[in-house]
C-alpha positions in Angstrom: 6.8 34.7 6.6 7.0 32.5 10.1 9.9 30.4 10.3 7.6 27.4 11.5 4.8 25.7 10.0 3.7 24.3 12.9 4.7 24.5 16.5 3.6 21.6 19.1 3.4 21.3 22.8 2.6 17.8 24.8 4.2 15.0 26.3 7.6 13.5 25.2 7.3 9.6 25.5 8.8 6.4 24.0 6.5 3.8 23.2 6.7 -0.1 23.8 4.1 -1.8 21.8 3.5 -5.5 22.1 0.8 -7.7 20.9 -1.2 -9.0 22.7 -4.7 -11.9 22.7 -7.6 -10.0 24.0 -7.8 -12.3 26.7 -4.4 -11.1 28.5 -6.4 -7.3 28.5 -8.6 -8.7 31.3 -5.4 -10.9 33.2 -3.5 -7.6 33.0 -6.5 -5.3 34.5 -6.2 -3.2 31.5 -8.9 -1.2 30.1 -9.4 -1.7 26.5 -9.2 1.1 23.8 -8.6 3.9 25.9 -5.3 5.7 27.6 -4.0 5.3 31.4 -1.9 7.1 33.1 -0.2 4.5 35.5 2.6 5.2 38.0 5.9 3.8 37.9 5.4 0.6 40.0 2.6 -0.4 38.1 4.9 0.5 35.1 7.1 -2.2 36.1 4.6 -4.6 37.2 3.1 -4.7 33.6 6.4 -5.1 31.8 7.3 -7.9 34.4 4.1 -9.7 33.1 5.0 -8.8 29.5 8.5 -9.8 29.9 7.9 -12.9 27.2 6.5 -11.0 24.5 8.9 -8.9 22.2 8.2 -5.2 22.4 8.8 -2.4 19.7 10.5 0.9 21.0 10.3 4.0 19.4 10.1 7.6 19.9 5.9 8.6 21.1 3.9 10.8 22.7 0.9 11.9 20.5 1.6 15.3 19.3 5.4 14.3 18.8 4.0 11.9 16.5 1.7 14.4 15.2 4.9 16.8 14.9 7.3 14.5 13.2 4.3 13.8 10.7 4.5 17.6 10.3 8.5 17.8 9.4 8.3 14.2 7.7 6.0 15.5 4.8 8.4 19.0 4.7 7.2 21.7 6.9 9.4 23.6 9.2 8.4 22.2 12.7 9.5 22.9 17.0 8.0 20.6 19.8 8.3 22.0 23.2 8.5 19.0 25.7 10.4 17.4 28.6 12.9 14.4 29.1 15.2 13.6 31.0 18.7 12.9 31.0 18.6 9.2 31.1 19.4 6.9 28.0 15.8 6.8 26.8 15.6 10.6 26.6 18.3 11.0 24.8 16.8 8.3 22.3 14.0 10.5 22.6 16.2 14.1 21.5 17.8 12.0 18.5 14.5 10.8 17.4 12.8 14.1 16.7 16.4 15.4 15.2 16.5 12.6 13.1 13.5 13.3 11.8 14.5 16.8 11.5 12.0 18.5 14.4 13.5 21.7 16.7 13.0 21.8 20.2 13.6 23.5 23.4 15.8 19.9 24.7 19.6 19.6 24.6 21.6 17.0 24.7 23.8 16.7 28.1 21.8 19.2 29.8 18.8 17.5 30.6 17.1 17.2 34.1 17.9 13.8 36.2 15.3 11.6 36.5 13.1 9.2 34.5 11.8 9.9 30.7 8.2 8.7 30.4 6.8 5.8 28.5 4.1 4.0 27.4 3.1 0.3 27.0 0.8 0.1 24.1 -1.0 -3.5 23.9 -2.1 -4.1 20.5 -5.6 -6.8 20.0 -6.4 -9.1 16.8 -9.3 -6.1 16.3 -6.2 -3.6 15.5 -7.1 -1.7 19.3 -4.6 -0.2 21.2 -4.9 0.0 25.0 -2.2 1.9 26.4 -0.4 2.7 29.4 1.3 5.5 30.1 4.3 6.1 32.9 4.7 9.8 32.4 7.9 9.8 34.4 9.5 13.6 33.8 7.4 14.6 31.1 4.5 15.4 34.0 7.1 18.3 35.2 6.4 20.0 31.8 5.7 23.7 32.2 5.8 27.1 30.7 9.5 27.0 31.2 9.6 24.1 28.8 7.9 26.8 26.1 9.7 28.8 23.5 7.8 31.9 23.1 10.0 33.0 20.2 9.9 30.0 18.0 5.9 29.8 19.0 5.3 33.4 18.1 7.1 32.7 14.6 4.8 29.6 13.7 1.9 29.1 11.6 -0.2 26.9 14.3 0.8 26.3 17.4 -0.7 22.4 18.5 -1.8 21.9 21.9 -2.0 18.0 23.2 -5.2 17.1 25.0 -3.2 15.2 26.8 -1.7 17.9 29.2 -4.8 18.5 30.8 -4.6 16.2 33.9 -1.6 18.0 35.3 -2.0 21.3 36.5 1.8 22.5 35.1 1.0 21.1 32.0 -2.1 22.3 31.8 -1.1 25.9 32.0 1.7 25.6 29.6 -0.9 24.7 27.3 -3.3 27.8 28.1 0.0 29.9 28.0 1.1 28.7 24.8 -2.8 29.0 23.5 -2.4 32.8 25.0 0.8 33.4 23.6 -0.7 31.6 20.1 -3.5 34.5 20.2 -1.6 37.8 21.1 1.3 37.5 17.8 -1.4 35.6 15.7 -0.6 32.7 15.6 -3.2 30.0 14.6 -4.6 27.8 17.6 -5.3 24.1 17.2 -5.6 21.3 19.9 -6.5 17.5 20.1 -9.3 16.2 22.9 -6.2 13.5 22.6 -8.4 10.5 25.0 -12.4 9.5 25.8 -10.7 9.4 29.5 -9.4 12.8 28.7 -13.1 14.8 28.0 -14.3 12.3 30.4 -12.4 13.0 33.3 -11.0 16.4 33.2 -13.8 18.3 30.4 -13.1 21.5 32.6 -9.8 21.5 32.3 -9.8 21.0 28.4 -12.1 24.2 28.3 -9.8 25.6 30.2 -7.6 25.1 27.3 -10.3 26.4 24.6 -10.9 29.2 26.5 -12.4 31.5 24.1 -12.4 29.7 21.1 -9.7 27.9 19.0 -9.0 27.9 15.2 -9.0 24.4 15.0 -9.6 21.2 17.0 -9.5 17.3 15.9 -11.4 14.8 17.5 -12.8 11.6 17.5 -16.1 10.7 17.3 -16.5 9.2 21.1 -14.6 12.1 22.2 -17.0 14.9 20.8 -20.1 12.8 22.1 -18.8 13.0 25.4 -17.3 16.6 25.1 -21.4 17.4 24.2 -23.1 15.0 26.1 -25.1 13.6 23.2 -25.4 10.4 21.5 -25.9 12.3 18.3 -23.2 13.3 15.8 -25.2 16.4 14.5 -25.4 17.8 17.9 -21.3 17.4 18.1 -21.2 19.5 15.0 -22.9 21.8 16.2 -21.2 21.9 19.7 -17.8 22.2 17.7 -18.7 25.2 16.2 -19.5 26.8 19.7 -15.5 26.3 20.7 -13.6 26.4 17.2 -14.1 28.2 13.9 -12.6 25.1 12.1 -12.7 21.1 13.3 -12.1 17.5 12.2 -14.1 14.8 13.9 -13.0 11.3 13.1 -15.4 8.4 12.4 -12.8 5.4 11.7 -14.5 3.4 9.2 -17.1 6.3 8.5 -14.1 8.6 7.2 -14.4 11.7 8.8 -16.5 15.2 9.1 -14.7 18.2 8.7 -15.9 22.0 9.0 -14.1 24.6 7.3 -15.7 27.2 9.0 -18.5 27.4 6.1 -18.9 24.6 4.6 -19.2 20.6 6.4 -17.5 18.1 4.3 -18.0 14.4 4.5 -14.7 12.4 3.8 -15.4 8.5 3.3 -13.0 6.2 4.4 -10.9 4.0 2.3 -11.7 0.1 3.0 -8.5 -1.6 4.7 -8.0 -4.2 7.2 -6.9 -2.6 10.2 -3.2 -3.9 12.1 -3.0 -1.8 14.3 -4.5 1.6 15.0 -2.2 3.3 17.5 -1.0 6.7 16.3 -4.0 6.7 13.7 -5.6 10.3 15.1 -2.0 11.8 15.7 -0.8 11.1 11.8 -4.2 12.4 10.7 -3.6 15.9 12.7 0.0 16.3 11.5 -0.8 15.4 7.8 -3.8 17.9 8.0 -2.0 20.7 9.7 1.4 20.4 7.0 -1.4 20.7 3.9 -3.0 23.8 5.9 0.3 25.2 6.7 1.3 25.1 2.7 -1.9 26.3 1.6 -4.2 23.5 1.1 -7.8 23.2 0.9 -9.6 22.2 3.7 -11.3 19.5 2.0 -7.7 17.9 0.5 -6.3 18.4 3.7 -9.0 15.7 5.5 -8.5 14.1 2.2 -4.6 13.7 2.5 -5.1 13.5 6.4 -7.6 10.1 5.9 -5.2 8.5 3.7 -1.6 9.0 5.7 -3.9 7.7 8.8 -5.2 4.5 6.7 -1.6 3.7 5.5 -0.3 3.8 9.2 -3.0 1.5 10.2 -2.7 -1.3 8.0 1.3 -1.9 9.4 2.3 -2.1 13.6 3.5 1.1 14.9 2.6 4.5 15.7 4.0 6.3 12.6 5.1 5.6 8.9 8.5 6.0 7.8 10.3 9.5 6.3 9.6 7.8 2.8 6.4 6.7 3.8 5.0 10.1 4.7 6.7 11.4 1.7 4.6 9.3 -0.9 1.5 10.6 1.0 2.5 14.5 0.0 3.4 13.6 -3.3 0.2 11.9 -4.2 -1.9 14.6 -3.0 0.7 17.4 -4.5 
């Protein structure tokens, strides 16, 4: 029996989230709905501008939220990542402890230097734009990977969000190699549009042969396909992964269990605030696989952990939050 459920790799961020009129988007030269990676003076530049508006810290980076979802609802979970040794990673380390997560970091013998973050900017339509100072967290490597705790997991979760850096990139086809020789299940996240958009080679890289499972949203498989049409992107996925969730927001969500396609509806809410919405989904999904779920429950239990999270500001739910969503679905 593997010790983990689930083992993540990605990015180790906190998150400042403010909201924000749509109107300040365009004064700020910030693209709307997607993900930037910004570099540190610009970093600075945006929080000078934002300096009157109350912010909301907390602990980020998409498959850490995705992770602590994961150990939240009561599966055995280890993030591989990188922070440094400065006040905010250590916020970081006490944050995934605190919500009972393993990982490769120690406290006092961290790295100098600066522990990413990212501004999220929240609009009246519930749309997070978000900027993302990567800091330390771009120096993540293979070093940063536990091959012992990743070759005594269930699934080892890859962030799409590596891909840009070419470090990070192949700590995320190592861990996917390392994943495949002890048999370990392989999922990822396309993560970003600007992620398929901008790096789709390096995201195959990634795939490589295949993967068990990927989630993605439904912009994100058009443009990982090239097509318009959401068929097509079903039938693309099954090219790359024996198992996949696309995401359709208000359309609920397709899901392929490697037989049979499933079409989850959506629950009617008003949307706050949909930052975090794809990364609660994925670590919902992956704790019901991981305890022997079906695949339709799963997208089932997945859809409404992601609707909860978006009717309230913030990237993730609370402990007790996440532990009404298992019980419901138990």
């Amino acid at each position: 029996m593997s010790k983990y459920h689930v083992y993540g790799v990605g990015n180790a961020l906190v998150d400042l989230e403010y909201e924000i009129p749509e109107a300040l988007l365009g004064e700020l030269g910030v693209d709307k709905g997607l993900m930037t990676l910004i570099e540190e003076d610009r970093h600075h530049e945006l929080l000078d501008k934002l300096s009157g508006i109350e912010s909301r810290p907390c602990g980020g980076g998409s498959a850490a939220n995705t992770i602590t979802a994961v150990a939240q609802l009561g599966s055995n979970a280890f993030y591989s990542c990188k922070v440094a040794g400065d006040s905010t990673g250590e916020y970081f380390l006490d944050d995934l402890t605190a919500n009972g997560v393993e990982t490769n970091l120690v406290s006092g013998q961290l790295d100098p230097g600066h522990t990413g973050k990212c501004i999220v900017l929240v609009t009246p339509d519930a749309q997070r734009s978000m900027n993302t100072f990567l800091g330390i967290t771009q120096k993540i490597s293979v070093a940063e990977l536990n091959e012992s705790a990743l070759a005594d997991s269930k699934y080892v979760y890859i962030e799409g969000y590596l891909v840009p850096e070419i470090n990070a990139r192949a700590a995320a086809v190592k861990a996917r190699q390392i994943a495949v020789e002890k048999g370990v299940k392989t999922s990822l996240t396309l993560s970003d549009a600007n992620m398929v958009n901008f790096f789709k080679d390096g995201l195959q890289e990634i795939i490589g042969e295949g993967l068990d499972l990927i989630f993605s949203n439904e912009d994100e498989a058009k443009l990982m396909f090239a097509t318009d049409d959401i068929n097509e992107c079903v039938e693309g996925m099954k090219t790359i992964s024996s198992q996949f969730a696309i995401t359709q927001g208000a359309n609920g969500a397709l899901v392929f269990d490697g037989e049979k396609l499933h079409d989850i509806p959506a629950q009617r809410v008003t949307a706050v605030d949909t930052n975090g919405a794809g990364d609660i989904y994925a670590g919902t999904f992956l704790h019901g696989l991981s305890q022997g779920m079906s695949f339709e429950l799963c997208a089932e239990m997945a859809g409404h952990a992601a609707t909860t999270l978006i009717q309230q500001m913030g990237a993730r739910l609370t402990k007790e939050q996440m532990q009404a969503v298992g019980e419901r679905f138990a």
